[in-house]
C-alpha positions as CSV (number, residue, x, y, z in Angstrom):
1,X,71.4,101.7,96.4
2,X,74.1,101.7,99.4
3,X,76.3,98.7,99.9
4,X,78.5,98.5,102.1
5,X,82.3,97.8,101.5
6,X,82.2,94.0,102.5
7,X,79.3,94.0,100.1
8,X,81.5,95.3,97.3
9,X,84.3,93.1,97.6
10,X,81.9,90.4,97.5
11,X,80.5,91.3,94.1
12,X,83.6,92.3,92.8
13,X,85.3,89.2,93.7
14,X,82.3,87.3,91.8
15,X,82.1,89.1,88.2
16,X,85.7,89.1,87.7
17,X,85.2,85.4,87.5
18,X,83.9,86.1,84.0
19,X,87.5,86.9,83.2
20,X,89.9,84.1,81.3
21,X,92.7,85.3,83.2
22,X,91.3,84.6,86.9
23,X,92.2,81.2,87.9
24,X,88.4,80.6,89.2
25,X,87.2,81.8,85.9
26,X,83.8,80.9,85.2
27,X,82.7,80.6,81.5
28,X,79.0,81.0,82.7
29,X,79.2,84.7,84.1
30,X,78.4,86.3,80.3
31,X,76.8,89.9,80.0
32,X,72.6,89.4,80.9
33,X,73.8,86.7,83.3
34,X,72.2,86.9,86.7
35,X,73.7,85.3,89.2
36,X,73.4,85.4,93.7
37,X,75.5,86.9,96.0
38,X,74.6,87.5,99.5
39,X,70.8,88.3,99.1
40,X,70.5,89.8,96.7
41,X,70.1,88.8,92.4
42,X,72.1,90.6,90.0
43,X,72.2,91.1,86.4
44,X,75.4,91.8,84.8
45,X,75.0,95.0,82.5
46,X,78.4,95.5,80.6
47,X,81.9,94.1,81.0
48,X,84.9,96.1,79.6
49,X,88.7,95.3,79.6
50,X,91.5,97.0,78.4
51,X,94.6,94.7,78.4
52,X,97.0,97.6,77.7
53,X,96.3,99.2,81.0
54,X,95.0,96.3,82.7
55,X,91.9,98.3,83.6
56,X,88.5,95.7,84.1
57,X,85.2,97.1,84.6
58,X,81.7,95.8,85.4
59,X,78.5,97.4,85.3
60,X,75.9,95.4,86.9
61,X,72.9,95.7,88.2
62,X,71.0,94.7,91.7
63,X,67.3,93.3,91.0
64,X,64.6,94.5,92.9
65,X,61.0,93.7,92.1
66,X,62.1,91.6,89.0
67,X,64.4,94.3,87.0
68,X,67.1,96.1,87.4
69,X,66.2,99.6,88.6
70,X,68.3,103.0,87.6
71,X,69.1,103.5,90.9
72,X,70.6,99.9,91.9
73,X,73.0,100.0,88.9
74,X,76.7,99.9,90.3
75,X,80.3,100.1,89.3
76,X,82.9,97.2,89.7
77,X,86.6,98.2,88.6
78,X,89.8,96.5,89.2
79,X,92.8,99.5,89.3
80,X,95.6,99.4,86.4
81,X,98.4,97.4,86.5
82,X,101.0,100.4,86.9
83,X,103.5,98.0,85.4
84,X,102.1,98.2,82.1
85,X,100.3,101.6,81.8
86,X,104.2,103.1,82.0
């Protein structure tokens, strides 16, 4: 599945609403939530966080046909906080 970068930012700025720490933190965005952005349904796979580094990481996938296909399965990351991986 190609996205485009607009696209991305998009879907990342969505999922990291699942985290406590954003200030439009939304307790509904949970793993095997599906939720709209754009056109397109998604299904959100895995989230990870590791507070020591600051790294956050989604896995979700784009629905096509009613599931989520190998192929439309992509990778949201936020970057470390340099501050605190010293």
């Amino acid at each position: 599945m190609n996205i485009t970068d607009k696209q991305y930012k998009n879907l990342s700025n969505e999922v990291y609403n699942l985290d406590p720490g954003n200030k439009k933190y939304n307790p509904s965005l949970k793993e095997e939530v599906i939720f709209r952005t754009g056109n397109t349904n998604y299904k959100i796979l895995k989230a990870e966080d590791t507070p020591n580094s600051g790294m956050q990481v989604r896995t979700v996938g784009a629905i096509k046909g009613g599931e989520v296909g190998k192929s439309h399965i992509i990778i949201v990351y936020a970057g470390i906080d340099h501050l605190t991986a010293i």
